[in-house]
C-alpha positions as CSV (number, residue, x, y, z in Angstrom):
1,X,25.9,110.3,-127.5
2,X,27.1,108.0,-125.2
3,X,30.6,107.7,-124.8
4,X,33.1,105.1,-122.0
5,X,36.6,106.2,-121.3
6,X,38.5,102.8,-120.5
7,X,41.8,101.9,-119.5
8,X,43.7,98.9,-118.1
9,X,46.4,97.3,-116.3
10,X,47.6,94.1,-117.2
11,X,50.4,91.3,-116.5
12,X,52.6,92.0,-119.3
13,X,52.6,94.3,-122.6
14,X,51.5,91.4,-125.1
15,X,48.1,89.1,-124.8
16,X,49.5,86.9,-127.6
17,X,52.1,85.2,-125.3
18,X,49.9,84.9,-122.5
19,X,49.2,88.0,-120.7
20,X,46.2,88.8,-119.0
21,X,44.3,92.2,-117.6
22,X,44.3,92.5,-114.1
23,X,42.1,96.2,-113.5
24,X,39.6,97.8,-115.6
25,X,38.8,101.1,-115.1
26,X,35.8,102.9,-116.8
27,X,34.0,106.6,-117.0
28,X,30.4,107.8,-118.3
29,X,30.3,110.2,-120.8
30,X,27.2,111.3,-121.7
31,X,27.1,113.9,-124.7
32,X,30.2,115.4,-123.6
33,X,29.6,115.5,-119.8
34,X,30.6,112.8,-117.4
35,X,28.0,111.1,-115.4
36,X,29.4,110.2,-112.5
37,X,28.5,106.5,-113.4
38,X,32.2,103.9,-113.1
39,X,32.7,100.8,-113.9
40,X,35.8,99.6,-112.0
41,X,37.4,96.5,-111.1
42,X,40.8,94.0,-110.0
43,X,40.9,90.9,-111.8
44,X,42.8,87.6,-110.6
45,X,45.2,87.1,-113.8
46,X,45.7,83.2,-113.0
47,X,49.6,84.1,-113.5
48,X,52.1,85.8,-112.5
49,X,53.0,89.9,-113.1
50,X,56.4,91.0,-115.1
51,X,58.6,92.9,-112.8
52,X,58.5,96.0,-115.5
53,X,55.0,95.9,-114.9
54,X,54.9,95.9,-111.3
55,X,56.8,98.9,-111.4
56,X,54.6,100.5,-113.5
57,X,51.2,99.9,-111.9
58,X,52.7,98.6,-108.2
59,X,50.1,95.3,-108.4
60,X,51.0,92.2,-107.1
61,X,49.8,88.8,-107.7
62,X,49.0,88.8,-104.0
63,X,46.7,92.1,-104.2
64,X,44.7,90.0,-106.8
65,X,44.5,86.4,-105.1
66,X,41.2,87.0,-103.7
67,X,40.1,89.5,-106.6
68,X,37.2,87.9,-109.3
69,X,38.4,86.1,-112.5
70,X,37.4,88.1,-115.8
71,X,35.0,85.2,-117.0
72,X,33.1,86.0,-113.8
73,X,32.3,89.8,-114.5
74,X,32.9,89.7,-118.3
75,X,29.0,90.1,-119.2
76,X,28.5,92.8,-116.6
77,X,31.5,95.0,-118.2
78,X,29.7,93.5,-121.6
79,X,26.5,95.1,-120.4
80,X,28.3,98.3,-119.4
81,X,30.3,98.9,-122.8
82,X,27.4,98.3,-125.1
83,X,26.7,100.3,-127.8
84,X,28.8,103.4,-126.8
85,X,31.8,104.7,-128.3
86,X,35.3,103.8,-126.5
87,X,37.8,106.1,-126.2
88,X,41.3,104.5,-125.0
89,X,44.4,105.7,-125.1
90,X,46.9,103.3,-127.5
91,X,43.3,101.6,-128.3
92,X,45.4,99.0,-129.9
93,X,46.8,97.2,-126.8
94,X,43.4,97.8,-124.6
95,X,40.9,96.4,-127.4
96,X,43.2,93.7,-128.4
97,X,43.6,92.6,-124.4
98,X,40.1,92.6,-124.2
99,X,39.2,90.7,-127.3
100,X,41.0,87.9,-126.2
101,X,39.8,88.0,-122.7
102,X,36.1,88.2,-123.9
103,X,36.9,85.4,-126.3
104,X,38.1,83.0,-123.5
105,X,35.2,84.0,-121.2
106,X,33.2,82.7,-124.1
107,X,31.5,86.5,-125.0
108,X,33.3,87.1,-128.6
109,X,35.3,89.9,-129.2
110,X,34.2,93.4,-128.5
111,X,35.4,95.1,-131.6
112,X,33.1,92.3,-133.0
113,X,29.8,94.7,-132.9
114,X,29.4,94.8,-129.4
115,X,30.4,98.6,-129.0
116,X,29.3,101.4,-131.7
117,X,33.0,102.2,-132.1
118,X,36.4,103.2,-131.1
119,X,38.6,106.3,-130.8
120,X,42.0,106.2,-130.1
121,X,43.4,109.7,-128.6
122,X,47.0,108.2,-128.8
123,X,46.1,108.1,-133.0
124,X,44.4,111.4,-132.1
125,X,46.9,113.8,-130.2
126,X,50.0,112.5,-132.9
127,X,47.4,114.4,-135.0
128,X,47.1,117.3,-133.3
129,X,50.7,117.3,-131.9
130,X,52.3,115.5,-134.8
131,X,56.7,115.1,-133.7
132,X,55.5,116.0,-129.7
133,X,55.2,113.6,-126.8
134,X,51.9,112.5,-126.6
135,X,51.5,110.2,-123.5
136,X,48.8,110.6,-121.0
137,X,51.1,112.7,-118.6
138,X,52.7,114.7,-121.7
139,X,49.1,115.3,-122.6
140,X,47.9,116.8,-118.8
141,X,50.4,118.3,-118.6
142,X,49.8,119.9,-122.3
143,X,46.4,121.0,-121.3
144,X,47.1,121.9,-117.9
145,X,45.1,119.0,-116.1
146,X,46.6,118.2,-112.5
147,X,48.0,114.7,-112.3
148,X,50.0,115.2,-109.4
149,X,48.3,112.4,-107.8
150,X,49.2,109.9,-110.7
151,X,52.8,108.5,-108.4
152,X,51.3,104.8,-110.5
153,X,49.6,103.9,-113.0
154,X,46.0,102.8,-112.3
155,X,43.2,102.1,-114.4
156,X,40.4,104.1,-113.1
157,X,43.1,107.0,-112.4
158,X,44.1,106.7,-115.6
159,X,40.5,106.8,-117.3
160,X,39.4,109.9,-115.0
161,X,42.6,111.6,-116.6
162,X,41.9,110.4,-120.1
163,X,38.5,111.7,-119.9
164,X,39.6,115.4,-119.3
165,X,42.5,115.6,-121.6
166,X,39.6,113.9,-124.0
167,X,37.5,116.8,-123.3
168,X,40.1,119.0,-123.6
169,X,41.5,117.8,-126.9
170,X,37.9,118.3,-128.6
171,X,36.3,121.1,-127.6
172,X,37.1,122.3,-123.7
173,X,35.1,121.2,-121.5
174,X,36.5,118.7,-118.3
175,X,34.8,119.7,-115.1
176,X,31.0,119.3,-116.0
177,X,29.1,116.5,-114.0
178,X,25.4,115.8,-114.2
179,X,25.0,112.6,-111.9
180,X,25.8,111.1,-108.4
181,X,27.3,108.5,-108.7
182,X,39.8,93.6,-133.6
183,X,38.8,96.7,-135.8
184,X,39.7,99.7,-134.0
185,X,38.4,103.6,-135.8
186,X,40.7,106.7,-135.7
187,X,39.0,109.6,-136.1
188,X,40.4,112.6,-137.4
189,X,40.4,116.0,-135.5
190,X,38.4,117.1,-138.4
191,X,35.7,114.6,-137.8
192,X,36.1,115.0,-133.7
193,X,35.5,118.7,-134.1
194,X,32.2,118.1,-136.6
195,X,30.7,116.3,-133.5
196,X,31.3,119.0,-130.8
197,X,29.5,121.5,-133.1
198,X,26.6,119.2,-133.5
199,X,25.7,119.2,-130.3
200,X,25.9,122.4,-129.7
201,X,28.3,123.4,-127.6
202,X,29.3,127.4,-126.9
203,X,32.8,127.7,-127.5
204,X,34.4,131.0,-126.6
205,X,36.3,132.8,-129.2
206,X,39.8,134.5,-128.1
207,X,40.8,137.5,-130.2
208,X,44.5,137.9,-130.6
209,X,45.7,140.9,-129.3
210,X,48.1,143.5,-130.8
211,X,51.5,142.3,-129.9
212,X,50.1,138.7,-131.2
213,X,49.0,140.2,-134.8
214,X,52.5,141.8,-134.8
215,X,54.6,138.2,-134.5
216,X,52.0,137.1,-136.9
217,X,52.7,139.4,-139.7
218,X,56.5,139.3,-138.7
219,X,56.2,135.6,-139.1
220,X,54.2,136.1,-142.6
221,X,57.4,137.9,-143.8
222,X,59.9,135.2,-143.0
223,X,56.8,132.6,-145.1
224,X,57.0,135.3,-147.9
225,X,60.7,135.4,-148.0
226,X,61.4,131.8,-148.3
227,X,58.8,131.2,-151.1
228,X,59.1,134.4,-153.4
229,X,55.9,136.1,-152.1
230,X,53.8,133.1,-153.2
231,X,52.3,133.0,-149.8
232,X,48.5,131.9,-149.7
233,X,48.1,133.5,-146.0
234,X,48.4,137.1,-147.5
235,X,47.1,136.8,-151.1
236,X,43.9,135.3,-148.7
């Protein structure tokens, strides 16, 4: 299973009215571990960069004067992305910048076949942790992954990060490294944790311990008290 953790930076938040990706930044996943191959790169916009978004990411149109245009590594990234499942966080604005920069590099959209699919961890965590914040620094800081080095938002920063919370979200594993080096598809948590068990992966199991069972059954009472002892957790 080959899997690419993408994220990008861009001019503005909307493609429609002009705006243009200005970094890509991309990570290997191979069944669950990441390669060490990237995929990284500044792009000259051709335009200038909202404020807001300078402040965000810190790029100026002078950091990119002497950077490539997309149409000239569009087919290399093409090459890079095939076939593998993206996972992107807020799929919707990264797929739907892309589209529209593959379409004027004259490639077609990605979402168009190119890639086997997409998963969208910003559709996934609201699953998971529905009425919590869900952002890429809520979700580090949720799973205890160091960002401290995040002071602006980056692309390939941003896709190293993604890939461990990814990890972390579906099945635990974020440190494991084996090299050197537009239709978008939520899937469910149900779905996400059918994969990890196909392939295969030891997950340890953590017993609650005596003090835990106690709030638990303390916690059953309040359940049974508000529904007339029609509680499925103890008639279970």
């Amino acid at each position: 299973m080959r899997q690419i953790v993408l994220d990008t930076e861009t001019t503005g938040l909307d493609w429609q009215r002009g705006h243009r990706i200005i970094e890509i930044g991309c990570i290997e996943l191979l069944n669950r571990r990441q390669t060490g191959k990237t995929w990284h790169s500044y792009l000259n916009p051709e335009r200038s960069i909202d404020e807001a978004a300078q402040e965000i990411h810190g790029i100026s149109p002078e950091d990119l004067a002497d950077k490539p245009l997309f149409k000239d590594v569009a087919f290399e990234l093409l090459d890079f992305l095939r076939d593998a499942e993206l996972i992107i966080h807020n799929a919707l604005f990264d797929v739907g910048f892309l589209d529209n920069e593959f379409r004027l590099a004259g490639a077609g959209p990605i979402s168009g076949g190119a890639v086997a699919s997409v998963l969208d961890t910003l559709s996934l965590a609201r699953q998971m942790h529905p009425g919590q914040r869900n952002s890429l620094d809520a979700l580090c800081k949720r799973y205890g992954i160091d960002n401290a080095r995040r002071e602006l938002h980056g692309a390939l920063i941003d896709a190293r990060l993604l890939a461990e919370v990814y990890l972390a979200m579906t099945g635990g594993q974020t440190a494991l490294s084996l090299g050197t080096g537009s239709a978008v598809s939520n899937v469910s948590g149900a779905a996400v944790a059918g994969r990890v068990l196909r392939d295969a992966i030891e997950l340890p199991v953590l017993r609650a311990s005596e003090s835990e069972l106690s709030e638990h059954e303390t916690y059953l009472d309040v359940i049974d008290a508000t529904c007339a002892g029609k509680s499925l957790w103890r008639r279970t």
